[in-house]
C-alpha positions as CSV (number, residue, x, y, z in Angstrom):
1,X,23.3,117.7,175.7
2,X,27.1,117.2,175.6
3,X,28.0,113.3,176.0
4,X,32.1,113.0,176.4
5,X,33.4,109.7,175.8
6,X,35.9,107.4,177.1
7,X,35.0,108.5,180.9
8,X,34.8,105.9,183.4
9,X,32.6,106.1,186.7
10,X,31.1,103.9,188.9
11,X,27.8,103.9,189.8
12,X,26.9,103.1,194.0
13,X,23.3,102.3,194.3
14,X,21.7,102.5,197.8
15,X,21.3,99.1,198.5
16,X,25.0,98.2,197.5
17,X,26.1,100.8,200.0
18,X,23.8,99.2,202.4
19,X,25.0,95.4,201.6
20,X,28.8,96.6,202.2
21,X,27.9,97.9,205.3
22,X,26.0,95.1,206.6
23,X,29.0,92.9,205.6
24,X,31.6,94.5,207.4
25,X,29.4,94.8,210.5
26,X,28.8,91.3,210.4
27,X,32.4,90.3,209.7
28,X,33.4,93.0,212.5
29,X,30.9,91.1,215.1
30,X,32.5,88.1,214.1
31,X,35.7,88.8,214.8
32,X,34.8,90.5,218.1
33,X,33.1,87.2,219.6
34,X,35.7,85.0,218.1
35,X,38.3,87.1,220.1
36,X,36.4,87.1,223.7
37,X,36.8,82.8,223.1
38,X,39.1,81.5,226.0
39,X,41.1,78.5,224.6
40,X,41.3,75.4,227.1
41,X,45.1,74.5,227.9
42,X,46.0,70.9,226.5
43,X,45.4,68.3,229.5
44,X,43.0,70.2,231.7
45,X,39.9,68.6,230.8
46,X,41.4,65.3,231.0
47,X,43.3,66.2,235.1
48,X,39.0,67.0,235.9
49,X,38.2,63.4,234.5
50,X,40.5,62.1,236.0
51,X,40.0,64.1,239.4
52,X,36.6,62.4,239.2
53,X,37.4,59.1,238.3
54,X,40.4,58.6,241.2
55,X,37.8,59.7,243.9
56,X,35.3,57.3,242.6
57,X,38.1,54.2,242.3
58,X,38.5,55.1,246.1
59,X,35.0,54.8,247.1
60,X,34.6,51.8,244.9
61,X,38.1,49.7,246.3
62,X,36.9,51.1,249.9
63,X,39.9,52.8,250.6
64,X,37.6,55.9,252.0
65,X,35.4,53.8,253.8
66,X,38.9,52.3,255.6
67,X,40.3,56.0,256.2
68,X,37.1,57.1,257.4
69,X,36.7,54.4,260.1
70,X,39.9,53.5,261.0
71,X,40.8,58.0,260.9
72,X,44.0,57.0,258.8
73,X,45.3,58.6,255.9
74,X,48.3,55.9,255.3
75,X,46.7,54.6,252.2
76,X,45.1,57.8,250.7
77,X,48.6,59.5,251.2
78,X,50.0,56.0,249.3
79,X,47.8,56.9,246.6
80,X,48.6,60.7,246.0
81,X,52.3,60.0,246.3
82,X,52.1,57.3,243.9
83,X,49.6,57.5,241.5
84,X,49.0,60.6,240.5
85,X,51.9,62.3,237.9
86,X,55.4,63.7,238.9
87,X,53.7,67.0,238.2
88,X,50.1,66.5,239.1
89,X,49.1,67.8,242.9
90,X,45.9,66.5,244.7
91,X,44.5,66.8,248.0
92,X,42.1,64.8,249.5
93,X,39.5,65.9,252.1
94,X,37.2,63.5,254.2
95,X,33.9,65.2,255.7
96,X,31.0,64.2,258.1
97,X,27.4,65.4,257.3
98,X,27.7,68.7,258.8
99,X,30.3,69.5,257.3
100,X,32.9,69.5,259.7
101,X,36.4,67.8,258.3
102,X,37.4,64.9,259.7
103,X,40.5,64.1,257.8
104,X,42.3,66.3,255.3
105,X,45.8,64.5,252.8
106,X,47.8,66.4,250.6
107,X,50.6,65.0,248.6
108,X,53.6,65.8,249.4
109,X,56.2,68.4,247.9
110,X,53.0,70.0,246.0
111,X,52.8,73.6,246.3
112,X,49.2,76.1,245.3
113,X,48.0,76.8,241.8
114,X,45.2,78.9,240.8
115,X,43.5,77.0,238.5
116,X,42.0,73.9,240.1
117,X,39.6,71.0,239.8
118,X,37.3,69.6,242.2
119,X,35.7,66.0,242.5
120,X,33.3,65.3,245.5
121,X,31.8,61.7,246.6
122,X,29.0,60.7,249.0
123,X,30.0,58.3,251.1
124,X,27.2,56.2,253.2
125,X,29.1,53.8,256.3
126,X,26.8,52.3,259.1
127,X,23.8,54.7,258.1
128,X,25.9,57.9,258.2
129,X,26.4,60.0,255.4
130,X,30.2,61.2,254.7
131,X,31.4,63.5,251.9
132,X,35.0,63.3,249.6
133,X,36.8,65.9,248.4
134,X,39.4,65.3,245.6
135,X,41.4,68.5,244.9
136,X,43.9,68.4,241.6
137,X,46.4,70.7,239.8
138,X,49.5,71.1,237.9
139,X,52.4,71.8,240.1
């Protein structure tokens, strides 16, 4: 038997071989599911809560109630002009039960946007059931 000296080698077991492949699968399938992740602009969440929270300070101060009964949009239009942001858009939409709309506000100089958000309110006047709709997006 011939032995030669100062010869380097490394020796892969089987299960070594299997370990690194497991690893990089793993880090692999990590990275693919960290990549199909869709990040949330900055302020979106909060135009939703606050989407939600303006239709319910309407119902709650009666303005609704008032534009529902009276079929005037004076004060709901006085509340999308002024209260919501320079660069916020909303739209407010009044319905009976069956669906049909009975008055419909947008604010003005607002034009469409694809992305969104949608508050709706159950109203109850003289033993009738009405419906809100609060529409909001970024100009």
């Amino acid at each position: 038997m011939l032995l030669k000296k100062n010869r380097k080698s490394i020796i892969f077991s089987l299960d070594s071989l299997l370990a690194l492949v497991s690893g990089i699968t793993l880090i692999i399938a990590c990275f693919f599911y960290i990549s199909q992740i869709q990040t949330i602009q900055w302020g979106q969440p909060a135009l939703y809560i606050f989407t939600m929270d303006s239709l319910n300070a309407l119902k709650i101060d009666g303005t609704l109630e008032n534009a529902m009964e009276s079929g005037s949009s004076t004060r709901l239009l006085l509340f999308l002009n002024n209260m919501l942001d320079v660069n916020t858009c909303g739209e407010i939409e009044l319905y009976n039960r069956t669906g049909s709309l009975r008055l419909s506000v947008n604010k003005t100089s607002c034009g469409n946007s694809t992305q969104i958000y949608v508050a709706r309110r159950t109203l109850i006047l003289n033993n009738t059931v009405y419906y809100a709709t609060m529409r909001s997006w970024y100009k």
